[in-house]
PLY file of the C-alpha trace (Angstrom):
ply
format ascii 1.0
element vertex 76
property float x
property float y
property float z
element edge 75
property int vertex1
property int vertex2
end_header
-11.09 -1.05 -19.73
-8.76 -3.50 -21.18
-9.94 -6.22 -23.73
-10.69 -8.61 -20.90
-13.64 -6.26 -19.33
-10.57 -5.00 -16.60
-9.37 -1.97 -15.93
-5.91 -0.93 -17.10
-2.58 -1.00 -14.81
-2.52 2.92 -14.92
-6.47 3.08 -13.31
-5.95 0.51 -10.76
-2.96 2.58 -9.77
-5.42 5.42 -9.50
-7.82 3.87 -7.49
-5.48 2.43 -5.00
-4.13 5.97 -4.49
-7.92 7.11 -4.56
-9.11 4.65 -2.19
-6.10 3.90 0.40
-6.54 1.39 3.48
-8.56 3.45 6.18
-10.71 5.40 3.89
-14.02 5.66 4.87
-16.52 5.05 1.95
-20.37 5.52 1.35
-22.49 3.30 -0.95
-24.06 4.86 -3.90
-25.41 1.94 -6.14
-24.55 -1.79 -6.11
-25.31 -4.06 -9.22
-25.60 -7.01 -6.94
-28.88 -8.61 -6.58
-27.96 -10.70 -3.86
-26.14 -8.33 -1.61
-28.27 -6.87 1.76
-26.03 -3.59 1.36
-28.21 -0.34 0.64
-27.08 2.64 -0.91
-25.85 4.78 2.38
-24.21 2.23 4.31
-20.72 3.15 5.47
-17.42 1.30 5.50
-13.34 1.28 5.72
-11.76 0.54 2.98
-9.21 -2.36 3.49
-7.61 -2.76 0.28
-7.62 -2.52 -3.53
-7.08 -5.51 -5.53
-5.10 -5.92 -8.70
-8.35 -5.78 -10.88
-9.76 -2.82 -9.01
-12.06 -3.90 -6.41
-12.71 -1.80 -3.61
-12.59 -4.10 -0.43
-14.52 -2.78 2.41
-15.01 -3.84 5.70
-18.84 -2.38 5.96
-20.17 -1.15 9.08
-22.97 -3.43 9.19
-20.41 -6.62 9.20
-20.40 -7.45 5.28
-16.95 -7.95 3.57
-18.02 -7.39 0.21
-16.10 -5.91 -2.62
-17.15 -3.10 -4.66
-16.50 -3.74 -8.38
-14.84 -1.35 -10.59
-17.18 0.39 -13.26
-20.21 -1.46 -11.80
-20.51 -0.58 -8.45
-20.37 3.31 -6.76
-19.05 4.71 -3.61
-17.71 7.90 -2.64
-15.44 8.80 0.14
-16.34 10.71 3.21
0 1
1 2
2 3
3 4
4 5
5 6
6 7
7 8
8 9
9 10
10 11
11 12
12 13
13 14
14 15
15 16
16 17
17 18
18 19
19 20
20 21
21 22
22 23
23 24
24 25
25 26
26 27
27 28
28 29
29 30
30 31
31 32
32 33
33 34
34 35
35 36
36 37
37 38
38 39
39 40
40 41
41 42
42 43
43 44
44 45
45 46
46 47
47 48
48 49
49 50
50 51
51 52
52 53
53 54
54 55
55 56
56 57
57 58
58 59
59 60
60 61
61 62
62 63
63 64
64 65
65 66
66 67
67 68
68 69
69 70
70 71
71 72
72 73
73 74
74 75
């Protein structure tokens, strides 16, 4: 992590080669006390943001990011 609290150039290069448009993902953990998503839910990945946010288009209809260092998926 950079000074700001964001990831470096070189790891958001890694996690948009990681995580590429049309990869299906699987929820692990979100620090989000709001969101409805559950640890299991699926989703396509649609893109990777220049702070490295996952953005996933969940199954269930939610469009909501997954934060780098916070939040946990794993690809299926």
């Amino acid at each position: 992590m950079s000074a700001r609290g964001f990831p470096s150039k070189e790891t958001v290069l890694r996690i948009k080669e990681q995580y590429p448009p049309g990869t299906r993902v699987e929820l692990i953990c979100m620090d989000d006390p709001y969101s409805k998503l559950k640890p299991g839910y699926q989703g396509t990945v649609s893109f990777v943001d220049d702070i490295g946010t996952v953005h996933i288009n969940w199954d269930c209809g939610s469009s909501l990011g997954v934060a780098y260092g916070i939040d946990v998926i794993r690809k299926l």
